[in-house]
Every structure is written in C-alpha cells, then in structure tokens.
TORPA-4810 file (N, C-alpha, C, O; in nm, 3 decimals):
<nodes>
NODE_1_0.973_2.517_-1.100_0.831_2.539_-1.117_0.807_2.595_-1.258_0.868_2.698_-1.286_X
NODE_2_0.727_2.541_-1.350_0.691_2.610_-1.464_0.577_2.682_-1.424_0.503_2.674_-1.327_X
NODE_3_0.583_2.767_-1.542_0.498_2.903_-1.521_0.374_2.833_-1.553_0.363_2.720_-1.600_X
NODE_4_0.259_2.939_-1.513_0.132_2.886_-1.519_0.034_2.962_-1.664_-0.081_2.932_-1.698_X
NODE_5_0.108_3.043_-1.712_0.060_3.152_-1.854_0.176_3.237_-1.891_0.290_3.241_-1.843_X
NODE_6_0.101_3.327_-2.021_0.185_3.375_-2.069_0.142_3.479_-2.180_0.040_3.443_-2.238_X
NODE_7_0.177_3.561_-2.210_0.114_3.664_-2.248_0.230_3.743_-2.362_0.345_3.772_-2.327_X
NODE_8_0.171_3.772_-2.510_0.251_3.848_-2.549_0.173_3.988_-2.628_0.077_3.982_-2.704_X
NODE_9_0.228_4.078_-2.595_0.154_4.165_-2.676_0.279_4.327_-2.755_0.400_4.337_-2.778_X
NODE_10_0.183_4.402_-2.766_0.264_4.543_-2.874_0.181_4.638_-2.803_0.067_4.610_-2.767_X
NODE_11_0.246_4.769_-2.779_0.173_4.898_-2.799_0.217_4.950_-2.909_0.331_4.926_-2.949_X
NODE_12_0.150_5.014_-2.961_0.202_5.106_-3.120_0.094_5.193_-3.118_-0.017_5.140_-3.124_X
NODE_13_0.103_5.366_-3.109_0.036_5.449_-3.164_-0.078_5.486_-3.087_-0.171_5.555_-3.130_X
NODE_14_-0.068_5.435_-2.962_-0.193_5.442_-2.855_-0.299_5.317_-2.842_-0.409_5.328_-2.788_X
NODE_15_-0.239_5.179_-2.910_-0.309_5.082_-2.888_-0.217_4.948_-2.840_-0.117_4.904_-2.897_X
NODE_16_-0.266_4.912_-2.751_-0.240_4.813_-2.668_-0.279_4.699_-2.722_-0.400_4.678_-2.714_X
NODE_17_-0.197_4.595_-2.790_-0.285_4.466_-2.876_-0.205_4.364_-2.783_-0.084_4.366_-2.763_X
NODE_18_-0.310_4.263_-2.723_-0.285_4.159_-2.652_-0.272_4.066_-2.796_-0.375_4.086_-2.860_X
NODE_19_-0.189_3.978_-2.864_-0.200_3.911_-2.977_-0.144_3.751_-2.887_-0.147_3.646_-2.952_X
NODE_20_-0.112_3.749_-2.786_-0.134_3.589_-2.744_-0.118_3.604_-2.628_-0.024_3.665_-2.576_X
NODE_21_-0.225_3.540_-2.562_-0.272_3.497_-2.421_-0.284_3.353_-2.417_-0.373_3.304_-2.487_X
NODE_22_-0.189_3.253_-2.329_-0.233_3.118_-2.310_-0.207_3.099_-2.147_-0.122_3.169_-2.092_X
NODE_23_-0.295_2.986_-2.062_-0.254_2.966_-1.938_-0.287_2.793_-1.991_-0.372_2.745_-2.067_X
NODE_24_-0.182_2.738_-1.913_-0.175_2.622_-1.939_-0.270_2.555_-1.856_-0.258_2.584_-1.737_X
NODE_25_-0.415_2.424_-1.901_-0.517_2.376_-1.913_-0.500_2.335_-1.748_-0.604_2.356_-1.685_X
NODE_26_-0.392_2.282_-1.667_-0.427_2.249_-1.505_-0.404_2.319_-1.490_-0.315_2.302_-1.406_X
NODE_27_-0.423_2.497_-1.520_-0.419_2.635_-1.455_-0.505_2.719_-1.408_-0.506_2.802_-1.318_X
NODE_28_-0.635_2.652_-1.552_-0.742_2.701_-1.541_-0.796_2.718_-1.428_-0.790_2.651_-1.324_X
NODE_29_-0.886_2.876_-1.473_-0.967_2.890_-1.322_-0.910_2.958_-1.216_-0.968_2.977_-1.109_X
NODE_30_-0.795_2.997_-1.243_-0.729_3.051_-1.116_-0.678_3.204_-1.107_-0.598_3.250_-1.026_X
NODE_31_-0.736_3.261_-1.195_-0.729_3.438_-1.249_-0.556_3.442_-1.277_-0.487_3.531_-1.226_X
NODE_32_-0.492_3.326_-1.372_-0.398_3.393_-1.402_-0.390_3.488_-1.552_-0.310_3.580_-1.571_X
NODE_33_-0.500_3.437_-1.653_-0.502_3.522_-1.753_-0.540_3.653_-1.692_-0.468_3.748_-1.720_X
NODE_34_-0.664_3.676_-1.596_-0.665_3.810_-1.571_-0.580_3.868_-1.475_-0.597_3.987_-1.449_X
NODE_35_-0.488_3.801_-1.415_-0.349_3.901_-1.392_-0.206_3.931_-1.469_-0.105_3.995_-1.440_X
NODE_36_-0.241_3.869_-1.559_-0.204_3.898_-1.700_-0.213_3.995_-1.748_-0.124_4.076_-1.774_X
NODE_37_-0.347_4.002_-1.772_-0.393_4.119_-1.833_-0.384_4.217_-1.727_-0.421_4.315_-1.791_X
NODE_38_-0.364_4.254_-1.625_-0.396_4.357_-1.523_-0.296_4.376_-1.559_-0.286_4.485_-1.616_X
NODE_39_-0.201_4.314_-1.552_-0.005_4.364_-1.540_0.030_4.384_-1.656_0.137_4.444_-1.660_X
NODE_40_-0.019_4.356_-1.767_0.019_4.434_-1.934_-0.010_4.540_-1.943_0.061_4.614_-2.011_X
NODE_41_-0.131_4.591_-1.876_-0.238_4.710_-1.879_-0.167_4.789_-1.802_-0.154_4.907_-1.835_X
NODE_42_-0.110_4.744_-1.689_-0.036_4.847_-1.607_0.109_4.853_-1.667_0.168_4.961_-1.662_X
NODE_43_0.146_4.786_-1.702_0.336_4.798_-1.748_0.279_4.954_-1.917_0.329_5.063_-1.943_X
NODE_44_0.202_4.901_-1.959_0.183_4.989_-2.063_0.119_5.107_-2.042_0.108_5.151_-2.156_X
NODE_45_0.069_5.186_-1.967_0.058_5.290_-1.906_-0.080_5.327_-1.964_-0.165_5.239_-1.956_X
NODE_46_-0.121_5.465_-2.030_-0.195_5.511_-2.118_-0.222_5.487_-2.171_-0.126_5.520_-2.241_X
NODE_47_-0.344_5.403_-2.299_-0.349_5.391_-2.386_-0.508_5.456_-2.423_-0.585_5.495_-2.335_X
NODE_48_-0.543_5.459_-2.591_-0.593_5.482_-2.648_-0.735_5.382_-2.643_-0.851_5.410_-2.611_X
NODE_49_-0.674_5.253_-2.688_-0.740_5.166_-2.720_-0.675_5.034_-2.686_-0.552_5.036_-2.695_X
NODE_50_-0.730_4.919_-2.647_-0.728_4.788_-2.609_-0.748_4.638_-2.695_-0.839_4.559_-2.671_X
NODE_51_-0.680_4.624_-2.762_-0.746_4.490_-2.844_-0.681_4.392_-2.749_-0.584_4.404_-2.674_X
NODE_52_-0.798_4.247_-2.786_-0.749_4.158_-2.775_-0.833_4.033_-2.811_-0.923_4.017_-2.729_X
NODE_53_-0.830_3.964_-2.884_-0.869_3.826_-2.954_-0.859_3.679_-2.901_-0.795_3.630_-2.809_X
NODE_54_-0.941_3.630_-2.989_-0.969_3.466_-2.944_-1.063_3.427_-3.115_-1.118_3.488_-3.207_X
NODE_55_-1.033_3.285_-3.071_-1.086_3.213_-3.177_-1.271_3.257_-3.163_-1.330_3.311_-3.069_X
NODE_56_-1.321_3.211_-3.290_-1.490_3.235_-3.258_-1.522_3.114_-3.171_-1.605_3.125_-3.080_X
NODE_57_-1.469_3.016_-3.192_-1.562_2.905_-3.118_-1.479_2.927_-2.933_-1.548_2.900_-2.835_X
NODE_58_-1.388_2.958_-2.922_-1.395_3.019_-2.789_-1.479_3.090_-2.709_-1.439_3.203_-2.683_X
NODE_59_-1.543_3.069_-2.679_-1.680_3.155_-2.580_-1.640_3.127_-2.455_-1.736_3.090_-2.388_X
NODE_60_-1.556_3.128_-2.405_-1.507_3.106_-2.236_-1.435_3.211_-2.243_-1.448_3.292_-2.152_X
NODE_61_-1.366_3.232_-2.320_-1.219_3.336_-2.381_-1.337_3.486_-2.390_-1.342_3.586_-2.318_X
NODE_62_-1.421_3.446_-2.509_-1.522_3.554_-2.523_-1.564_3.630_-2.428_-1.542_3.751_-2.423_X
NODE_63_-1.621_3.571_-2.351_-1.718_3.613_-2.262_-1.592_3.663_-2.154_-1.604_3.777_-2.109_X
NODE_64_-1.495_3.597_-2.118_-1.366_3.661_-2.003_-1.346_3.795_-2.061_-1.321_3.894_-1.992_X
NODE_65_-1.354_3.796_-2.151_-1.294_3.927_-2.236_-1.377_4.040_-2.216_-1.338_4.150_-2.178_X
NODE_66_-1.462_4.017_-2.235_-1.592_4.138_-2.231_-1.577_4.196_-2.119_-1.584_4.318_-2.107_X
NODE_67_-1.548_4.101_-2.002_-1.560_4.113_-1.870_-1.414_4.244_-1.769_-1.390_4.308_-1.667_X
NODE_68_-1.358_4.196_-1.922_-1.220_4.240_-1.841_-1.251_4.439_-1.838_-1.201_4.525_-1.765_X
NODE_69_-1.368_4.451_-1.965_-1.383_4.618_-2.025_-1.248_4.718_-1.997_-1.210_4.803_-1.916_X
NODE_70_-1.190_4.631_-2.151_-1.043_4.705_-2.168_-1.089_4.813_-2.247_-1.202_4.798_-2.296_X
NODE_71_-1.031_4.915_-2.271_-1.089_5.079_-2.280_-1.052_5.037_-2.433_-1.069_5.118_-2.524_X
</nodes>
C-alpha cells in the first residue's frame, strides 16, 4: 500500500515550521493533511509559534490552513 501524504517539517527555538505538506491528488478529501498536521503538532509538544505555507494561487491549501488555527 503506498502512503496517502506526507509531511516534513523543523522545530527550532519554539517554532514549529511545517515546510512541506503533500497528500497525493486520489487522496484528496479525506482529512489526511489534517492528521498530519494533528500528529506533527502533537509529536512536537509546546511550541511558541506555528508556521506553515502554500503557494498564493493555492486557496484550498489557504483557506485549510486558517482553519487548522495553529497557535
């Protein structure tokens, strides 16, 4: 079975930077980016601050993001 996403990120200094999030396109829709993100957020414990990015013309990405209200 191949995986359905994938996620890489850094903590450094009290910030949590998600720097690549992809779920592969027949994945969509199925909350695996946001258990992604739930389980980065939890493996990394405490943090300060939350980044995480997308292209501008992404507005699906955008708008998921807002939604997720990473601290």
């Amino acid at each position: 079975m191949k995986a359905g996403g994938a996620v890489s990120c850094n903590k450094e200094d009290g910030t949590l930077d998600i720097h690549r999030l992809v779920v592969r396109p027949d994945h969509f829709r199925r909350g695996i980016g946001r258990s992604l993100v739930v389980h980065v957020e939890k493996v990394a414990g405490t943090v300060d601050r939350s980044i995480i990015s997308t292209g501008a013309r992404n507005s699906r990405a955008r708008l998921r993001y807002k939604r997720l209200a990473l601290p």
